[in-house]
C-alpha positions as CSV (number, residue, x, y, z in Angstrom):
1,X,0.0,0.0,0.0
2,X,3.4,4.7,0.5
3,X,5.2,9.0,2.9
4,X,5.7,10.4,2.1
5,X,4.6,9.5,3.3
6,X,6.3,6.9,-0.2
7,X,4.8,1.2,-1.4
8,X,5.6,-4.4,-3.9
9,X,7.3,-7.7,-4.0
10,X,6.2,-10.7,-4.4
11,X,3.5,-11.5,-1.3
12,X,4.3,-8.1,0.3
13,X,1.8,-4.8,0.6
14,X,3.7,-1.9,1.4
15,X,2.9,1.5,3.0
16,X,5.7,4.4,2.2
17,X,5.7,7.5,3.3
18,X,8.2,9.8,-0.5
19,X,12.8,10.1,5.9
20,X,20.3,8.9,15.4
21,X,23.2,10.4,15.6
22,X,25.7,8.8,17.3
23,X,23.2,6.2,19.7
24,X,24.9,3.1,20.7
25,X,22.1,1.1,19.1
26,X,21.2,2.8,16.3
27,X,20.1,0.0,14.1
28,X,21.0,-1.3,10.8
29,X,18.8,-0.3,8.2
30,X,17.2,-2.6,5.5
31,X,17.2,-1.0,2.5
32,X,13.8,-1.0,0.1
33,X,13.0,0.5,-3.2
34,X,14.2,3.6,-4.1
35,X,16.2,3.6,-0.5
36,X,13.0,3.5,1.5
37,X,13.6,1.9,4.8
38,X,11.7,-1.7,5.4
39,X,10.8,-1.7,8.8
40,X,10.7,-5.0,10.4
41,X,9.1,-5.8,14.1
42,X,11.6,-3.5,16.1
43,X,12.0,-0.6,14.2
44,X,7.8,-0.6,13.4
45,X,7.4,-0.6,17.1
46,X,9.8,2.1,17.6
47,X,8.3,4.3,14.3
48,X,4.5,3.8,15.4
49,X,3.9,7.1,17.2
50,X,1.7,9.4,15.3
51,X,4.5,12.0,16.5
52,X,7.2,10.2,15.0
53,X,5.8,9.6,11.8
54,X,4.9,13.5,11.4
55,X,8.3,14.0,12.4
56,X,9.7,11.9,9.9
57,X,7.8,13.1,7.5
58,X,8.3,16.9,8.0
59,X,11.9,16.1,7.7
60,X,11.4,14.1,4.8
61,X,9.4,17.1,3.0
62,X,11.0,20.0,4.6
63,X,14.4,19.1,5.0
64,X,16.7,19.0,8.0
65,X,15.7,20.6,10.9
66,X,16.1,21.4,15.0
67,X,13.9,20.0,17.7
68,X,12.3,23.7,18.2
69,X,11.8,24.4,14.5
70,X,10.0,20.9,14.4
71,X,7.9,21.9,17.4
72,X,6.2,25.0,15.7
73,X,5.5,23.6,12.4
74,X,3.8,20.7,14.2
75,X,2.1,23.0,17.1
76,X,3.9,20.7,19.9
77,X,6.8,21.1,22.6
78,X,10.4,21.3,22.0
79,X,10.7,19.3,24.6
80,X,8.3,16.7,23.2
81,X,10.2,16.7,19.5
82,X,14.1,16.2,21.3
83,X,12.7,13.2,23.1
84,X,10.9,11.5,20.2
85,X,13.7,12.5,17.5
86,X,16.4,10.9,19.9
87,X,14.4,8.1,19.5
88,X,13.8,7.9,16.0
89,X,17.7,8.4,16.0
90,X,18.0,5.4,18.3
91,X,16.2,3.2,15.5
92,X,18.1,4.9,12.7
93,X,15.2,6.9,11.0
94,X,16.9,9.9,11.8
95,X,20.4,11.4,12.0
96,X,22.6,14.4,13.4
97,X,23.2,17.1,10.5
98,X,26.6,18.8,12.2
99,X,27.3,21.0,8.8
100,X,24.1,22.8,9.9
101,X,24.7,23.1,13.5
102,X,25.9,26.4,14.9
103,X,27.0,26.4,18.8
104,X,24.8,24.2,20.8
105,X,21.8,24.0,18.2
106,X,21.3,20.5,16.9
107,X,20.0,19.8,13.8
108,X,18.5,16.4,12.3
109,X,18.1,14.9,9.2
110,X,16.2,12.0,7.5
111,X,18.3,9.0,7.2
112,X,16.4,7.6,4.3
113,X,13.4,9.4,2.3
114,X,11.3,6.4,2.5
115,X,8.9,3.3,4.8
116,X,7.9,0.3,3.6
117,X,5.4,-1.7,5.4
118,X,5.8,-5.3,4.4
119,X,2.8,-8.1,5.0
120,X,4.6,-10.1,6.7
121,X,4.3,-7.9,10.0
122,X,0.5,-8.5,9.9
123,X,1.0,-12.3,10.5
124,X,3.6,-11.3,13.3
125,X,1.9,-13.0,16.8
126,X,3.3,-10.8,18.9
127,X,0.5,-8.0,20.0
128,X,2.6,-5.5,20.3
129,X,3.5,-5.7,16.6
130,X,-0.1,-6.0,15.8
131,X,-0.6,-2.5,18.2
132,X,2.0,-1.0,16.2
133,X,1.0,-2.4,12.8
134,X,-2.6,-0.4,13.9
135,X,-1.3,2.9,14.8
136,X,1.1,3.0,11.6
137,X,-1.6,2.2,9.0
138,X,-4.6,4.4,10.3
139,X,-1.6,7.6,10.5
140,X,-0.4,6.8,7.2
141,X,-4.2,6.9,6.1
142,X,-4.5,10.4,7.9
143,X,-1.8,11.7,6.7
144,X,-2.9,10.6,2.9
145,X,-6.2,12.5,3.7
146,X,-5.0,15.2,5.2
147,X,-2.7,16.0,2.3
148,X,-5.4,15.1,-0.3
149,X,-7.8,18.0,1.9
150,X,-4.5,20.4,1.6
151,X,-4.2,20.3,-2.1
152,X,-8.3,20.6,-2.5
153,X,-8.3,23.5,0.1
154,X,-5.1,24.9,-2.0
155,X,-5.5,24.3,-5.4
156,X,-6.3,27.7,-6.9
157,X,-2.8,29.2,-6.0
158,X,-1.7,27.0,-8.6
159,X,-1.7,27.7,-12.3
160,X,-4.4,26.3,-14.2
161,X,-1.7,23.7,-15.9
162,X,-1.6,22.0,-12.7
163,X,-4.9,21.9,-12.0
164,X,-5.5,20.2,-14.9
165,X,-2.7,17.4,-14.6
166,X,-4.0,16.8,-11.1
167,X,-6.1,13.5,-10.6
168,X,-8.8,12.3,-8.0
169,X,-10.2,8.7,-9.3
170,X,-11.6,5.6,-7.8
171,X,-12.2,2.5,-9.6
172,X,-14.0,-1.0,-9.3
173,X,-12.3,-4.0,-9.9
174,X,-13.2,-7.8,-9.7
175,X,-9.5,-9.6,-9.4
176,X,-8.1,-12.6,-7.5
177,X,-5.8,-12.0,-5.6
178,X,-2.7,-12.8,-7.6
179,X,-4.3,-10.3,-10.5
180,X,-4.5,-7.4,-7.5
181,X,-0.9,-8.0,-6.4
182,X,-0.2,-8.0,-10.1
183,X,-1.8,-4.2,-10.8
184,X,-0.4,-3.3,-7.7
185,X,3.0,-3.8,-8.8
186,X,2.6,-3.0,-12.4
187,X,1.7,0.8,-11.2
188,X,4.9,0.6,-8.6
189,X,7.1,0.0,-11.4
190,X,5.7,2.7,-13.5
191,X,6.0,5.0,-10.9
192,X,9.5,3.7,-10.0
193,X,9.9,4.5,-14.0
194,X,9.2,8.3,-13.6
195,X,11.0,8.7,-10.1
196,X,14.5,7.2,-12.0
197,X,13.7,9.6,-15.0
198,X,13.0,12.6,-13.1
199,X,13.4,16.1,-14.6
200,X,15.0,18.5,-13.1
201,X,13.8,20.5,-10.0
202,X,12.8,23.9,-11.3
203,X,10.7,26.5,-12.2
204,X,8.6,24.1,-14.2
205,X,8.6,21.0,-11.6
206,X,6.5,20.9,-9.1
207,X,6.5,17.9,-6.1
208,X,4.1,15.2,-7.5
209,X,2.6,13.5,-4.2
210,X,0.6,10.0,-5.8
211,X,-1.2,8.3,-3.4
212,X,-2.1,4.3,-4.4
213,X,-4.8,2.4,-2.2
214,X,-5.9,-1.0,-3.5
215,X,-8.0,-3.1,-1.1
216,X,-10.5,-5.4,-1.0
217,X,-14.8,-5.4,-0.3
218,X,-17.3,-7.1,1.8
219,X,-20.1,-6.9,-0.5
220,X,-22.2,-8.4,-3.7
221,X,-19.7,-8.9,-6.8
C-alpha cells in the first residue's frame, strides 16, 4: 500500500511515506525501493507514534531541521520533538546534520526518504507488533487524507496547468488476488519509472505526491 509519506514484492503490501546520531544502538537499516527503509518488528514498534511519523515526515518534505523548528510547524513542545527525535535516531530513521549546526543547536536529518510496510508484520503473533501495525496504517491513512484535503483547500494558488494534470479517481475491480498484487505492482514500477527519469527540480517541476490504495470489499460482486 506509501510517505511520504512513499509502497511491492512478491506477497508483500507496502505502506511508504516519499525520511540517530551517534546512539549506541542505532540499528542497521534494511534497504527498500528507491532507498525507503523496510521496517521490520523492532523498528515498526519504535516508528508507530503518530508524532514520530509527522516527524519523519516533516523532515522528509522539509528538509533537515532542529527539535524547536520541528515543534512549531507541528504546534507541539520542544521538549516533546528532542525526546521523540532521539528516539527515531536510536532506530536509525533519523540522524545528526553537524554542517548545519551552529554552537549548541542541533540539527536532524532523514536518514532515508522512504517506509515500507511489508505483509509479513500483519501475520507477526506478537501483540505489540499488531498494536504497532494499527497505529502506523490508520496515521499513514490520515496523513494521505490530510494531504489530499490540503491540495483541494489549495488548489487555486496554482496555475491552471496543474490543476488540470491533477487527478482524484476511484475505480471498481473484480480480481483474485494474484491479479490485484499483479496491478499493484505493475503501477509501482511505473511510478519507480518516472521517479529514475526525473526532470530537473525547477521552475517548471513541481512535487508530484501519488497516493495508491488497492484493497478489498465485503459486498455483492
Amino acid at each position: 500500500m506509501p510517505e511520504n509519506e512513499n509502497e511491492n514484492e512478491s506477497g508483500n503490501e507496502r505502506a511508504r511515506e516519499n525520511e540517530g546520531a551517534n546512539a549506541g544502538e542505532r540499528a542497521v537499516a534494511a534497504a527498500g525501493p528507491s532507498g525507503s527503509r523496510v521496517l521490520d518488528p523492532r523498528s515498526l514498534r519504535a516508528l508507530a507514534h503518530p508524532l514520530r511519523i509527522q516527524m519523519l515526515r516533516a523532515l522528509r518534505h522539509h528538509g533537515p531541521a532542529t527539535a524547536s523548528r520541528l515543534a512549531e510547524r507541528l504546534g507541539e513542545s520542544s521538549g516533546a520533538t528532542s525526546y521523540h527525535l532521539r528516539q527515531l535516531a536510536a532506530h536509525g530513521f533519523v540522524e545528526d546534520a553537524p554542517e548545519l549546526g551552529k554552537g549548541r543547536e542541533r540539527w536532524w536529518k532523514a536518514s532515508q526518504q522512504g517506509t515500507s510496510f511489508d505483509a509479513s508484520l500483519h501475520k507477526n503473533p506478537d501483540p505489540e507488533v499488531q498494536g504497532a501495525v494499527e497505529v502506523f496504517l490508520h496515521e499513514i491513512a490520515n496523513i494521505h487524507t490530510q494531504e489530499l484535503n490540503t491540495y483541494l483547500g489549495t488548489r487555486h494558488q496554482f496555475d491552471e496547468v496543474w490543476q488540470d494534470s491533477s487527478d482524484m479517481s476511484d475505480f471498481t475491480l473484480h480480481l483474485s488476488p494474484e491479479r490485484a498484487h499483479e496491478l499493484n505492482t505493475r503501477i509501482h514500477d511505473l511510478i519507480e519509472e518516472y521517479r529514475a527519469n526525473a526532470e530537473p527540480e525547477g521552475t517548471q517541476t513541481q512535487r508530484i505526491r501519488m497516493h495508491l490504495h488497492a484493497f478489498p470489499q465485503h459486498g455483492a460482486n
